[in-house]
C-alpha positions in Angstrom: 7.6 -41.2 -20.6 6.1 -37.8 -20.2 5.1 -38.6 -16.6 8.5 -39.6 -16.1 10.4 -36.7 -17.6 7.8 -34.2 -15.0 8.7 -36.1 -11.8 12.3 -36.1 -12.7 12.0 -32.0 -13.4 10.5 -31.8 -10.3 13.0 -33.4 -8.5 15.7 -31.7 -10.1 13.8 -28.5 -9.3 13.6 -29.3 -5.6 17.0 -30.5 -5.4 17.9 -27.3 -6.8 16.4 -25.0 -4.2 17.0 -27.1 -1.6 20.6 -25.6 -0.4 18.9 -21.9 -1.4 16.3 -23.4 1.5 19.3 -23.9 3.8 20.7 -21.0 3.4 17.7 -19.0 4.4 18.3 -20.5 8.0 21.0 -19.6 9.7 21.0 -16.8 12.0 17.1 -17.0 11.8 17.6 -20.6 13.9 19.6 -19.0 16.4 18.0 -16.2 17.3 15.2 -16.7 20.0 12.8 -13.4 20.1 11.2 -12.8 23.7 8.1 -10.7 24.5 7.1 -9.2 20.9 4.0 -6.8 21.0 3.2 -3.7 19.3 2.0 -0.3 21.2 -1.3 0.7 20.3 -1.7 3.6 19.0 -3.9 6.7 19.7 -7.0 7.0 17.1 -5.9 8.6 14.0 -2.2 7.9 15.0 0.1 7.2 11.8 3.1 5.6 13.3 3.9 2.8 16.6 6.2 1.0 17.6 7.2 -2.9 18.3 9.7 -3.9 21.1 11.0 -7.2 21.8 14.0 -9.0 23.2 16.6 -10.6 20.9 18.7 -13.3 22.0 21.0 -14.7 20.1 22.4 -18.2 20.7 25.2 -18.4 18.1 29.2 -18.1 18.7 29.3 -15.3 16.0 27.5 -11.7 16.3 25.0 -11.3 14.0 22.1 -8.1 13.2 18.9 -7.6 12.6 19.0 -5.7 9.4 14.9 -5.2 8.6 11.8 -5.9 9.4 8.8 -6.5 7.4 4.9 -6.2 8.3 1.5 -5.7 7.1 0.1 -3.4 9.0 2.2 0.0 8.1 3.5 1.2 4.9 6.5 1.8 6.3 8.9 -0.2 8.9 12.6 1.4 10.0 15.0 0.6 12.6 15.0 2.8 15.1 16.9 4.6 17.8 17.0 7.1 20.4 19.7 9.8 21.0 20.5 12.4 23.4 20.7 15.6 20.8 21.8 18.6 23.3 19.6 17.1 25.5 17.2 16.5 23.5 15.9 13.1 22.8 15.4 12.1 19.1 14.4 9.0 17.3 17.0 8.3 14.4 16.6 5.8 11.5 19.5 2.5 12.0 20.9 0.4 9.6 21.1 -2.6 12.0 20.9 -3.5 15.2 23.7 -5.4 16.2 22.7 -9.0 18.7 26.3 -10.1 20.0 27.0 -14.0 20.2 25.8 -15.4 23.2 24.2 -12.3 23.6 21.1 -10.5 23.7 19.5 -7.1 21.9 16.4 -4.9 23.9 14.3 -3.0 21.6 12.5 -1.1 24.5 10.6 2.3 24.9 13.1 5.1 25.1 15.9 2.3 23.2 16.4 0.6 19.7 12.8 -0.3 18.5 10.7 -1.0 15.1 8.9 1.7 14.2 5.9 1.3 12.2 4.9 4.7 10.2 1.8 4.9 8.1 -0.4 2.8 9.5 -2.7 0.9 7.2 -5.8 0.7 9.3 -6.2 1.5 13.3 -5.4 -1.6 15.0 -7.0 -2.8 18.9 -5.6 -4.0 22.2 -5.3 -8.1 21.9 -4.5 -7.7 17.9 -1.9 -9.4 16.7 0.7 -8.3 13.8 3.1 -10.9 12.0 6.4 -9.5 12.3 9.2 -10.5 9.5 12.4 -10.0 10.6 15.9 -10.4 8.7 19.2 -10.8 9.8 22.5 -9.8 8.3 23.2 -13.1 6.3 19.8 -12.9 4.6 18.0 -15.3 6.6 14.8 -14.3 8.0 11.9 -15.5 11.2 8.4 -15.0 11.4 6.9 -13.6 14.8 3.6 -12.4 15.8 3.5 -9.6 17.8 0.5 -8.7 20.8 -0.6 -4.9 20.1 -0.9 -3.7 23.8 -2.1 -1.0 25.1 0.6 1.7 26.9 -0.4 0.8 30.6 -0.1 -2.3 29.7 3.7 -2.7 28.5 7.0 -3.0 30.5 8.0 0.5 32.1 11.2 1.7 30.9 14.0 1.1 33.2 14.2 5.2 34.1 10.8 5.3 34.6 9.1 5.7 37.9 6.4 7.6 37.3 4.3 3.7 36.8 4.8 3.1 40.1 2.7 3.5 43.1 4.1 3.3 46.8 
């Protein structure tokens, strides 16, 4: 009877977290993440950044919300503004991905910035990326560290190129 009474508490356990399970997918499913890499930093650098595309194949908007990784003690959303024409990085709540749309977190853009670095990290690394959307689901991505040279130019700049 024991044995009996164990398997049936099991079951009733999984069939209890079964629709929490479900829930945890959503955006997560819909959302297809293109390119992910991390630039590497200079030796004795504290913070980096990770770019990737977001593209989001769902009917209704949806944002990533925070992003979670092992390598730094610290991960914010970020952004750039024009301060008096000044460029800043400022701290975001979210970073909106419009349905049937799609979200660049690029050099000079919206990014993930990675502050206090737990250890120095090398070109070909790779870092697991967590990311969370707005309705609580989450996807797992591993992200190249590359070096600078090696990454996609910004749009605006030219300076890469050779004629």
């Amino acid at each position: 009877m024991i044995r009996h009474a164990t398997l049936a508490t099991l079951l009733a356990g999984l069939l209890a977290t079964g629709p929490a399970a479900l829930a945890a997918t959503g955006a997560a499913d819909r959302v297809s993440v293109v390119d992910p890499y991390v630039r590497l930093a200079p030796p004795g650098a504290q913070a980096t950044a990770a770019f990737m595309v977001l593209k989001n194949e769902a009917d209704k908007d949806t944002a990533l919300v925070k992003v979670d990784n092992p390598a730094s003690r610290i991960t914010e959303l970020h952004t750039h503004i024009n301060d008096g024409g000044v460029m800043k990085m400022r701290p975001v709540k979210s970073i909106e991905i419009k349905a049937k749309g799609e979200a660049a977190l690029k050099p000079g853009g919206f990014h993930v910035m990675m502050i206090e670095l737990k250890a120095g990290m090398k070109d070909g690394d790779t870092v697991p990326l967590t990311l969370q959307f707005a309705d609580g689901s989450s996807k797992k991505v591993d992200a190249k560290v590359r070096k600078p040279g090696a990454e996609p130019a910004p749009a605006m700049d030219h300076s890469q190129h050779k004629h």
